[in-house]
C-alpha positions as CSV (number, residue, x, y, z in Angstrom):
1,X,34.8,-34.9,-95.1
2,X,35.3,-38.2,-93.6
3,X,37.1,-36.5,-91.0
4,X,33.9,-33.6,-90.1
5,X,31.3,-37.2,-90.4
6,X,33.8,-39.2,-88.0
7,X,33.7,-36.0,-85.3
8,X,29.9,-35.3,-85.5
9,X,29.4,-39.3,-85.1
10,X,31.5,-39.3,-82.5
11,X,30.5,-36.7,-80.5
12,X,26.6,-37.9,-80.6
13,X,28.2,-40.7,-79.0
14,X,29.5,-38.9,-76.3
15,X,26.2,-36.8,-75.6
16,X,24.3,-40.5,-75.9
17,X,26.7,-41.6,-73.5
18,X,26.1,-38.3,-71.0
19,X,22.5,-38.8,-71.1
20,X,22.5,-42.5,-70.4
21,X,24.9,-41.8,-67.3
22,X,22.6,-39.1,-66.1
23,X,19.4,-40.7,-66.4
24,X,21.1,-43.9,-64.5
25,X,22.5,-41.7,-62.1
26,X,19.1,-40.4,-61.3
27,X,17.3,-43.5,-61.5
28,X,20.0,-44.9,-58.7
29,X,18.7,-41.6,-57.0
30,X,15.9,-41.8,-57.0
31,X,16.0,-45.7,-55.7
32,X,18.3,-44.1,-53.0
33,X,15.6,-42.0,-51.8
34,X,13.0,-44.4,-51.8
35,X,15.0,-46.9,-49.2
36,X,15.7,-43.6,-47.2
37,X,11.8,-42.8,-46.9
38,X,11.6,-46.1,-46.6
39,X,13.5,-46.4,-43.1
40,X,13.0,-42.8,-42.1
41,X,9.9,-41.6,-43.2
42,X,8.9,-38.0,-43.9
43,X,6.2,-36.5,-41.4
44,X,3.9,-33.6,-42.3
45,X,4.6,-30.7,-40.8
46,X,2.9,-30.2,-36.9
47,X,0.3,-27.9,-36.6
48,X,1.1,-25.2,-33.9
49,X,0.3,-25.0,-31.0
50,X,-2.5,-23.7,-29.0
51,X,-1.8,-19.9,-28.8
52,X,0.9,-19.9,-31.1
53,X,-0.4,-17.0,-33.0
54,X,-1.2,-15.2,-30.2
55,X,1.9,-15.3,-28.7
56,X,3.5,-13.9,-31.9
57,X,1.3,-11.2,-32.7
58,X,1.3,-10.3,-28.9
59,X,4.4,-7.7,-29.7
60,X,2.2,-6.0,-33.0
61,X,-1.1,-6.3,-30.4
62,X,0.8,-4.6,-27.3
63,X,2.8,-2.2,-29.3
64,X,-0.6,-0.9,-30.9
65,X,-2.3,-0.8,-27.8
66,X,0.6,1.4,-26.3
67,X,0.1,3.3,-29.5
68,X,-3.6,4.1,-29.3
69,X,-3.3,4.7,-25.4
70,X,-1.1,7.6,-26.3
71,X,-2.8,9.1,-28.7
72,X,-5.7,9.2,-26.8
73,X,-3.8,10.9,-23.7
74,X,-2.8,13.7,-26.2
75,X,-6.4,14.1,-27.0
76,X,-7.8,13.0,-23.4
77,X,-10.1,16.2,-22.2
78,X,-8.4,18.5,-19.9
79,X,-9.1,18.1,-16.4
80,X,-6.7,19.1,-14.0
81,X,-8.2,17.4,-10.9
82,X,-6.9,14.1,-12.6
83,X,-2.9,15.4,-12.5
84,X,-3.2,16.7,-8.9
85,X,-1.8,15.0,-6.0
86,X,-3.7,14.6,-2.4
87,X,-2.4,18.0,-1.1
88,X,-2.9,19.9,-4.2
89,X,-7.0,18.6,-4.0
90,X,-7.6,19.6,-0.6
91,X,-5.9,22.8,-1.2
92,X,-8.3,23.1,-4.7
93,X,-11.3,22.8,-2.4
94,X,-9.7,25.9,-0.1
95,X,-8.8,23.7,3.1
96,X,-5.6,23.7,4.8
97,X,-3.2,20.5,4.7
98,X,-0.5,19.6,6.0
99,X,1.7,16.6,5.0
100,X,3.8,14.3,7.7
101,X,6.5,11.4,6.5
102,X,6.4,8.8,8.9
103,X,9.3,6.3,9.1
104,X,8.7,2.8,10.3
105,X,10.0,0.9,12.5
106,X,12.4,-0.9,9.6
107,X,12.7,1.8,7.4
108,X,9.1,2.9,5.2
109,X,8.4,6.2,4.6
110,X,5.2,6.8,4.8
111,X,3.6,10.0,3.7
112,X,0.1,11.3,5.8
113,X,-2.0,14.1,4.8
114,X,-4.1,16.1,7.7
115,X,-6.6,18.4,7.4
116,X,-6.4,20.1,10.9
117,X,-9.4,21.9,10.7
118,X,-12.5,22.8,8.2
119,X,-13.2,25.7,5.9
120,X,-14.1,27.6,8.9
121,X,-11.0,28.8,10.5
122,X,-12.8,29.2,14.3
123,X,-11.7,25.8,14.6
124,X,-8.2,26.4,13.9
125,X,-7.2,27.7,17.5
126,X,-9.2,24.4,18.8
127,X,-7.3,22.6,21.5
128,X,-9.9,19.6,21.7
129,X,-10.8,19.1,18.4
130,X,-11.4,15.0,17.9
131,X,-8.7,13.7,15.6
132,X,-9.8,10.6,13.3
133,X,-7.6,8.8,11.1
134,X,-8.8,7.5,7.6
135,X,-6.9,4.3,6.3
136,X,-7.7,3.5,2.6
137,X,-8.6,0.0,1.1
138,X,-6.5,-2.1,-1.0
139,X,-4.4,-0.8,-4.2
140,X,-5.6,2.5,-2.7
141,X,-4.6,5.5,-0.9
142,X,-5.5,8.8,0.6
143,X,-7.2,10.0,-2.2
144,X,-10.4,8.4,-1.5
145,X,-11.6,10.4,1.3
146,X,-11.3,13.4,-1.1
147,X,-12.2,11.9,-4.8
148,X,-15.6,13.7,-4.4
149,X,-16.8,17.3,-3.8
150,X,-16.7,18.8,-0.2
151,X,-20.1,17.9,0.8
152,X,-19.9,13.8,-0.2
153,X,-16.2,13.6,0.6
154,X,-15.4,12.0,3.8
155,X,-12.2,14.1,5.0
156,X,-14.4,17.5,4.0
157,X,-17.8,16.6,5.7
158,X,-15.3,15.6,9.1
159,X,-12.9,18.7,8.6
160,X,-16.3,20.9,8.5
161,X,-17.5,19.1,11.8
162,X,-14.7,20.5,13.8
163,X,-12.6,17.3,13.9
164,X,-8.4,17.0,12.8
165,X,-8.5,14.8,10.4
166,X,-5.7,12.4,9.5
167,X,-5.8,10.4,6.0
168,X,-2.9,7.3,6.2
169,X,-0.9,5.7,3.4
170,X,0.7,2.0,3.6
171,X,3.9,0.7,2.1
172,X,3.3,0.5,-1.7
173,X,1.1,2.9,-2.7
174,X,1.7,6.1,-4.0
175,X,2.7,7.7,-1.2
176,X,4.6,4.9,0.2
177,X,7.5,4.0,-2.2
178,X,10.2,5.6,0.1
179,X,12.4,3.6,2.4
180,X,15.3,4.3,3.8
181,X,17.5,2.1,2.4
182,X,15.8,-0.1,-0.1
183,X,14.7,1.2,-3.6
184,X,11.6,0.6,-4.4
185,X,12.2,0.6,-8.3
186,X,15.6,-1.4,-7.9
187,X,15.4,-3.7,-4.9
188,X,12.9,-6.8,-5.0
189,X,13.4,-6.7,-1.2
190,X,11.4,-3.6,-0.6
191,X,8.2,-5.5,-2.0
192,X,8.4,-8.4,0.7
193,X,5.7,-7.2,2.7
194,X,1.8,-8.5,3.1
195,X,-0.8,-6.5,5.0
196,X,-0.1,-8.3,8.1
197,X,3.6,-6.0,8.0
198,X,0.9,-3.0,7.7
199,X,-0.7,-4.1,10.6
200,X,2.4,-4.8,12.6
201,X,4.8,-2.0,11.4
202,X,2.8,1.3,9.4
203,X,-0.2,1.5,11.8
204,X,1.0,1.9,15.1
205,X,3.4,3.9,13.3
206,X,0.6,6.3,11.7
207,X,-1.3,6.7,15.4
208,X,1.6,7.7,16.9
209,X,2.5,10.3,15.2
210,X,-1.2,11.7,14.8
211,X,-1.5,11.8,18.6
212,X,1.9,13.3,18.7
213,X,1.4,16.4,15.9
214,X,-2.1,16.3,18.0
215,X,-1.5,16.5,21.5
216,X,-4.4,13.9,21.8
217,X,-4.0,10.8,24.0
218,X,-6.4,8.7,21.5
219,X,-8.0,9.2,18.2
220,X,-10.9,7.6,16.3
221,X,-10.2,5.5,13.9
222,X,-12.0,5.0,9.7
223,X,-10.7,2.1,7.9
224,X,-12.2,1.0,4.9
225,X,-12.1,-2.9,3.4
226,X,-8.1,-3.1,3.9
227,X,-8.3,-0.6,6.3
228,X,-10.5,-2.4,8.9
229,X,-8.6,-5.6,8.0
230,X,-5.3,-4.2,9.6
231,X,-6.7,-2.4,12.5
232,X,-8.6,-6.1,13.7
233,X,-5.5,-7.8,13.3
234,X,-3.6,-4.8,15.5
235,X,-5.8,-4.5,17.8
236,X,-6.0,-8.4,18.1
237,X,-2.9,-8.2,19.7
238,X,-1.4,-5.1,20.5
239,X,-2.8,-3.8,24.4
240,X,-1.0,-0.4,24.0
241,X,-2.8,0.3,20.9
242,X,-6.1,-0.3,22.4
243,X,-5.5,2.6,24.5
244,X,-5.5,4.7,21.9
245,X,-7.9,4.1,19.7
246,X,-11.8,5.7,21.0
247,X,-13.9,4.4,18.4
248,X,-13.6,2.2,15.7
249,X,-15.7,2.4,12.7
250,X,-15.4,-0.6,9.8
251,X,-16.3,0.1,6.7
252,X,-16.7,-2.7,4.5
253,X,-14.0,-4.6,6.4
254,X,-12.5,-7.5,4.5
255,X,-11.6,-9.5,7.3
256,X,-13.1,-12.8,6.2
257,X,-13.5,-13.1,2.1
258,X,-14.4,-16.5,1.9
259,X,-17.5,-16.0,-0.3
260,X,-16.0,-13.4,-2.5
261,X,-17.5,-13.2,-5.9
262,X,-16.6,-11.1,-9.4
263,X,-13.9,-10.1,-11.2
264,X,-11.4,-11.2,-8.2
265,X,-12.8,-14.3,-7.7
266,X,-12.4,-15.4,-11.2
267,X,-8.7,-14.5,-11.0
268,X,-8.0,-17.7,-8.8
269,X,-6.2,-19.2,-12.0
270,X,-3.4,-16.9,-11.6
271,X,-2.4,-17.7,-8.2
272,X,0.3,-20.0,-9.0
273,X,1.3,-17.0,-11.2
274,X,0.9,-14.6,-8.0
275,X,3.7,-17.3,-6.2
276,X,5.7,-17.1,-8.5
277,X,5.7,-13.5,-8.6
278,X,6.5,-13.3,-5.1
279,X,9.3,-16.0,-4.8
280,X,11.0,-14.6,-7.5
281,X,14.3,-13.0,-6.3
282,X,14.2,-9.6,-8.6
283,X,10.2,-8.7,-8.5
284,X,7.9,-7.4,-6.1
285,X,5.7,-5.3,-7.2
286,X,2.0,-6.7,-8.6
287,X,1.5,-3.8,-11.4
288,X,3.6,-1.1,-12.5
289,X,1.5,1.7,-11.4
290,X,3.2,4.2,-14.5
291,X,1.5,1.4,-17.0
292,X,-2.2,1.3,-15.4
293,X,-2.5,5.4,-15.2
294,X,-1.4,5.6,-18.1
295,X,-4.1,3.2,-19.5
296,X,-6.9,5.3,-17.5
297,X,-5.3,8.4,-18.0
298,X,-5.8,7.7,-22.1
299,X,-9.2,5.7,-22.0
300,X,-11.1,6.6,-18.9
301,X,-10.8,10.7,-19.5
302,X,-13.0,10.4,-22.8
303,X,-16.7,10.8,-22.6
304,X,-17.7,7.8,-24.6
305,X,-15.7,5.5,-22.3
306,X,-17.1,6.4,-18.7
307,X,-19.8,3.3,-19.0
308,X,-16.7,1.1,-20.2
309,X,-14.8,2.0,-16.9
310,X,-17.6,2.0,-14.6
311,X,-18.4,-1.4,-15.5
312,X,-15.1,-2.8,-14.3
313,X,-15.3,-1.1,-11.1
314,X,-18.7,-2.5,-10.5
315,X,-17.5,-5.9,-11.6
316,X,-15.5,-5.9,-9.0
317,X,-17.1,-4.1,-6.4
318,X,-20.4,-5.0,-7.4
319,X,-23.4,-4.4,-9.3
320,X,-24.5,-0.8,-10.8
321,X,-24.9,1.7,-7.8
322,X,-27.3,4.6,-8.3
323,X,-25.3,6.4,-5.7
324,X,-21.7,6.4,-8.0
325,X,-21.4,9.5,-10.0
326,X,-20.3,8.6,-13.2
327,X,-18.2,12.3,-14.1
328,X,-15.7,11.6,-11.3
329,X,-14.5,8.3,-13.3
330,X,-11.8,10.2,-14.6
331,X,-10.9,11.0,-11.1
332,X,-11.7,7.5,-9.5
333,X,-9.2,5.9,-12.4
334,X,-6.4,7.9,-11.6
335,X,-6.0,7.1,-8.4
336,X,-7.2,3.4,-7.8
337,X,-4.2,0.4,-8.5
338,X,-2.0,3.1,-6.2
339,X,0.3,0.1,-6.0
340,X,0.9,-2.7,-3.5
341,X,3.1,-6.2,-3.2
342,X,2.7,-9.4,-5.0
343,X,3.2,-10.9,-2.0
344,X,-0.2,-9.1,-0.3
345,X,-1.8,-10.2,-3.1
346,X,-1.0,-13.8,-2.3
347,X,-1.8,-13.3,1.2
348,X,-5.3,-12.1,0.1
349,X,-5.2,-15.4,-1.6
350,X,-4.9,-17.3,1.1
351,X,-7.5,-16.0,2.6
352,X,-10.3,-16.8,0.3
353,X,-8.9,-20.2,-0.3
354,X,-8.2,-21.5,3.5
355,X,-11.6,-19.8,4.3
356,X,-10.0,-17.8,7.3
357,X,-7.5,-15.3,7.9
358,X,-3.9,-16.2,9.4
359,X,-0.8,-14.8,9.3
360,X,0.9,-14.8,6.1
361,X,2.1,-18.4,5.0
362,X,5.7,-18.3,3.5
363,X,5.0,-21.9,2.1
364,X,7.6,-24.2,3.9
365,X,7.5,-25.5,7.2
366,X,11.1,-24.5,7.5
367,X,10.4,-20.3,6.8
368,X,6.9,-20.8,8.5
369,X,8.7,-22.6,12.1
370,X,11.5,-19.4,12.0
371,X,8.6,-16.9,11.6
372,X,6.0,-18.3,14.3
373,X,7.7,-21.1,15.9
374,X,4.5,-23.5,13.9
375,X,4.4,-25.4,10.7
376,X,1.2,-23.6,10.0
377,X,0.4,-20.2,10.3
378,X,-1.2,-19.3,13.7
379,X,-5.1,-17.6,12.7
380,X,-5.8,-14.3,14.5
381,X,-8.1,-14.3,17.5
382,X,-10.4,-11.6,17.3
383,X,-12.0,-11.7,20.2
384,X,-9.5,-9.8,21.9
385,X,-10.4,-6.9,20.0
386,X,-12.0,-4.6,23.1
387,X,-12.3,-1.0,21.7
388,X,-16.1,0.0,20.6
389,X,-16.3,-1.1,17.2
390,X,-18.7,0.2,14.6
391,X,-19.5,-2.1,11.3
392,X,-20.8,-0.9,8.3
393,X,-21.4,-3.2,5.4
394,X,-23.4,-3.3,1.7
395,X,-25.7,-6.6,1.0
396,X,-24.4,-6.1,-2.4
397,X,-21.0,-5.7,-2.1
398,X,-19.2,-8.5,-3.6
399,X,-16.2,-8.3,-1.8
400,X,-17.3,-8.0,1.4
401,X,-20.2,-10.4,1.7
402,X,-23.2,-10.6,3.9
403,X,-21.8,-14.3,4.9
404,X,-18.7,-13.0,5.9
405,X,-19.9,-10.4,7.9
406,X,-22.9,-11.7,9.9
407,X,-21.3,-15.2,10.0
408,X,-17.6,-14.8,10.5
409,X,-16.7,-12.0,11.8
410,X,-19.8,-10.5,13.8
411,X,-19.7,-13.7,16.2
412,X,-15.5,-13.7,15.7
413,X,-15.8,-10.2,18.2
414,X,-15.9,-10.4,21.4
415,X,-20.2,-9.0,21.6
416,X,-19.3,-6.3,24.5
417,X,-17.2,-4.4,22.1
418,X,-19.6,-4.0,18.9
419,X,-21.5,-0.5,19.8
420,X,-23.5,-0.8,16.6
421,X,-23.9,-2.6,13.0
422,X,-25.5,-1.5,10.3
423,X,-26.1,-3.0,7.1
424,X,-27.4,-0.9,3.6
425,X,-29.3,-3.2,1.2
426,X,-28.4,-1.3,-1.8
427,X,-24.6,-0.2,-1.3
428,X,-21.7,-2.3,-3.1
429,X,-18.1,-2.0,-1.9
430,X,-17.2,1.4,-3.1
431,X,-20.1,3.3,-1.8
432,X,-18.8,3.7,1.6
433,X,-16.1,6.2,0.3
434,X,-17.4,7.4,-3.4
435,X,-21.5,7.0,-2.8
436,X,-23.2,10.0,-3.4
437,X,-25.2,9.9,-0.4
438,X,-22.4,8.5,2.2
439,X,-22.4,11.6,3.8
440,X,-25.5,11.3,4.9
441,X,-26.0,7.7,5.6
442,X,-22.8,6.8,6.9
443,X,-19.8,10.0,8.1
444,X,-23.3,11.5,9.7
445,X,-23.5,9.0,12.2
446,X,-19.7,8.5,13.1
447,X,-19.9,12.0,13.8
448,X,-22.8,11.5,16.2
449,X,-21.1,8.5,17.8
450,X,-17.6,10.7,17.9
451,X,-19.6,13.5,19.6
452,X,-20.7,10.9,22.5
453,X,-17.6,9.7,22.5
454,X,-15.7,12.8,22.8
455,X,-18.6,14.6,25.1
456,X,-17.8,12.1,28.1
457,X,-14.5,12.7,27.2
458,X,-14.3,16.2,27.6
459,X,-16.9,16.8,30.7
460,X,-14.5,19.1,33.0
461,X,-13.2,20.8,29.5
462,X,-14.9,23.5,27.5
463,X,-14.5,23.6,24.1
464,X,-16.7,24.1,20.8
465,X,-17.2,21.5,17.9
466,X,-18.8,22.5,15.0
467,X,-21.2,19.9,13.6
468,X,-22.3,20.0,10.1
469,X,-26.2,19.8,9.3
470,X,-25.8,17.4,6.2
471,X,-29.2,18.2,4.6
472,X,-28.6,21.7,4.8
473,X,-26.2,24.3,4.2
474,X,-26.0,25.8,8.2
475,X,-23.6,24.8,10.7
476,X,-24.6,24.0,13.7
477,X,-22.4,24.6,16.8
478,X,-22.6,22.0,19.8
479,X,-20.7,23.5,23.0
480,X,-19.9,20.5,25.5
481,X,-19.0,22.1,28.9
């Protein structure tokens, strides 16, 4: 017994002995830690920072979106005019076309479309037919002279007046992601091109081979927003081009954009973006085009969402136009954003922010000396522009403004050349090519001025031009002898 008492005594002992150590051992911790917060205090944890969350749920937010945008394309409303490319349109609409790949001079392929002659096939044996070329805007292409029906459609209405009608493309868009070398989906280099390269490479190249498939010595020439930009700057300083060029009508031309105002002006903020974009070694293009129709493909084909995709084109065009037609919005969204450079879109930049328009500034001194021989960009002087020149601009077009126009670039012409102006007070910037009543108030009288053109023209040759009455469904027929 005294043996069991010693043991139990003896190991209480030991447990007293355990728990003393412990509790020292944690007191002489705890001290420990004190003296460490002490010299090293703990901070609370930092809030994040602004955007955090966004940033993180951007994957869940873009993945949805992706997501809904398909399922909404399986479910979009047929409409077959949306799939179908330039040539397949025109040929929808019963008129001939033809299509032409032009190479430039280093190495674009560009695709044209030509209408040679209207509905009407006694024009097709025509050997004096006027031949007009239609150049598109920007982030466009030859679709919008043939978005709308025959009889508001701008390559229609001047295929039905007896004229050969040529619609351009530029490096870029749709129908210019060819080259000859480069790939367009592989190479960054096939993307270092502004609209100044269009003026200096793809539009001679696009006249000459109209006149050449032609047999015409000189054409008339369209050119909306973009369109009119390039031809100034050409004509600004290429003499052989001016021979070949009749007339010149400007639609909407965005040669000064200085007072720009909507959506594009608010996207100022991203220009250091936009330079980065273009300096960077392995991109060039601004948007994936895939991306963007696939977006109006899915949204812009529904019913319910025609006010929703208006409103963006009339933010940026500008406001509400009683002249758009709201059911071709599935048609208008699948061919604007037909693709273009980062580096144009910088170049359009630089326009609205040095209030003029230069040559494209490559941001050194050193590139800027090897290009022109000057620090700076040289500006272009158009008052050596000496073709007859036709303007046409909207008071409430917001990219095209009535500043720009009446003070920049009317008294930037030389005044001999400009044959006529005329200003709408109700059309904004897309009007001139998808207005309901363009026909009327604007092809109508380019295809008066083309008849006097072409009637001086073609006073020891007999031939007959058929020109459309707009306001009603008979032709008339105007013989010039």
């Amino acid at each position: 017994q005294f043996t069991l008492f010693s043991l139990i005594e003896d190991s209480q002992s030991a447990t007293s002995l355990i728990q003393r150590t412990m509790l020292e051992s944690s007191i002489e911790m705890a001290k420990s830690s004190e003296q460490m917060t002490a010299k090293h205090p703990i901070r609370p944890p930092r809030k994040p920072r602004k955007g955090y969350y966004c940033l993180m749920a951007f994957p869940t937010i873009f993945g949805t979106s992706i997501l809904i945008m398909v399922i909404l394309a399986l479910f979009a409303p047929e409409n077959g005019e949306c799939r179908m490319n330039v040539p397949q349109t025109i040929r929808r609409w019963g008129y001939p076309v033809e299509t032409h790949n032009v190479v430039t001079e280093d190495g674009y392929v560009l695709e044209m479309h030509r209408i040679p002659y209207g509905r009407s096939k006694t024009h097709g044996n025509s050997t004096c037919r006027p031949v007009i070329l239609l150049q598109h805007g920007l982030e466009m292409d030859s679709s919008n002279w043939v978005d709308n029906p025959p009889d508001q459609a701008a390559a229609y209405v001047f295929a039905d007046a007896g004229f050969d009608v040529w619609m351009g493309n530029v490096r870029g868009n749709k129908y210019g992601r060819k080259h000859i070398k480069l790939d367009a989906g592989m190479d960054a280099r096939f993307w270092k091109f502004s609209w100044q390269d269009m003026a200096d490479r793809d539009l001679p190249a696009l006249v000459n081979r109209a006149l050449k498939e032609s047999g015409s010595d000189s054409l008339h020439y369209v050119g909306h927003s973009q369109g009119s930009l390039i031809m100034f700057a050409r004509l600004s300083e290429d003499v052989h081009l001016k021979k070949q060029i009749s007339s010149f009508h400007a639609l909407a031309p965005a040669v000064y954009v200085a007072h720009i105002k909507g959506l594009f002006r608010s996207f100022q903020w991203a220009i250091p973006v936009m330079r980065w974009w273009n300096s960077h070694p392995t991109i060039g293009e601004l948007v994936p085009v895939s991306l963007f129709r696939l977006a109006s493909a899915s949204i812009c084909a529904h019913t319910f969402s025609f006010g929703i995709c208006s409103s963006i084109l009339f933010n940026i065009a500008g406001p509400q136009s009683q002249y758009y037609n709201e059911t071709r919005t599935p048609v208008y969204f699948s061919h604007i954003l037909s693709g273009t450079s980062a580096r144009n879109v910088v170049h359009w930049t630089q326009m609205v922010i040095d209030r003029a328009t230069r040559k494209f500034d490559f941001g050194s001194k050193r590139k800027n000396m090897a290009a022109y021989r000057s620090a700076t960009p040289p500006m272009y002087d158009f008052s050596k522009v000496t073709v007859p020149v036709h303007i046409y601009w909207g008071a409430k077009d917001w990219l095209v403004s009535d500043e720009d126009v009446e003070s920049r670039l009317i008294p930037a012409l030389n005044g001999t050349t400009i044959e006529s102006r005329k200003k709408f007070s109700d059309y904004n910037h897309f009007d001139f090519v998808w207005g309901t009543t363009a026909a009327s108030d604007v092809y109508a009288p380019i295809i008066r001025d083309v008849k006097q053109v072409e009637a001086v023209k073609l006073e020891s040759t007999t031939c007959t031009i058929g020109l459309p009455s707009l306001s009603t469904p008979s032709r008339e027929l105007i013989r010039f002898t």
